[in-house]
N, C-alpha and C positions, 0 to 999 in steps of 0.2 A: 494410581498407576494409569485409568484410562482418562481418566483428568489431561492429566501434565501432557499425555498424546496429544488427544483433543485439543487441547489448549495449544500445541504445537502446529497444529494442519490446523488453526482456525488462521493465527498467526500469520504462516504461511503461504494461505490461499488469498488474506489479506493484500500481501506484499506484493504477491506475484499480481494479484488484479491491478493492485495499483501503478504497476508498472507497466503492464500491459496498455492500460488506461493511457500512461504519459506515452507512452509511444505509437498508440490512435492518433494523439492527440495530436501527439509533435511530428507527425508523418503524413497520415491516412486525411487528418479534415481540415484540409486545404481552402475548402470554400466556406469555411465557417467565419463570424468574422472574428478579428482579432480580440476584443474582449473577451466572448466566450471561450474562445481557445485560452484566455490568460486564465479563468475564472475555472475552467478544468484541470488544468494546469495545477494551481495551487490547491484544488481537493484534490491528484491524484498525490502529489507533494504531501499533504496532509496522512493520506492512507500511507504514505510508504514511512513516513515519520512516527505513525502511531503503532506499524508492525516494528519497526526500530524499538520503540520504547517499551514497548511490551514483550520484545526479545530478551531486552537486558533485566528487564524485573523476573523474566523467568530465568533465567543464567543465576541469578542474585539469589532465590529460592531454593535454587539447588543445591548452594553452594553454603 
């Protein structure tokens, strides 16, 4: 029971950083150069991809 929680708010703190992250990224650092803004980019992409996959394997478990 405190598993499947847990496992939900780890999840979810995931997501939401990752998002958070892409919108630093694509807003806030302007003077960064454009590589690096691609190269964060695509890891905060990754984070939000990996709380995606890891949403649906828990949905699938429960089910």
């Amino acid at each position: 029971m405190w598993t499947r929680g847990l496992n939900w708010a780890a999840v979810t703190l995931v997501a939401v950083f990752g998002m958070l992250w892409l919108g630093v990224v694509v807003f806030a650092a302007t003077t960064t150069p454009g590589w690096l803004r691609a190269v964060q980019v695509v890891f905060s992409v990754c984070l939000i991809g990996w709380a995606a996959r890891r949403s649906l394997s828990l949905i699938k478990a429960v089910t």
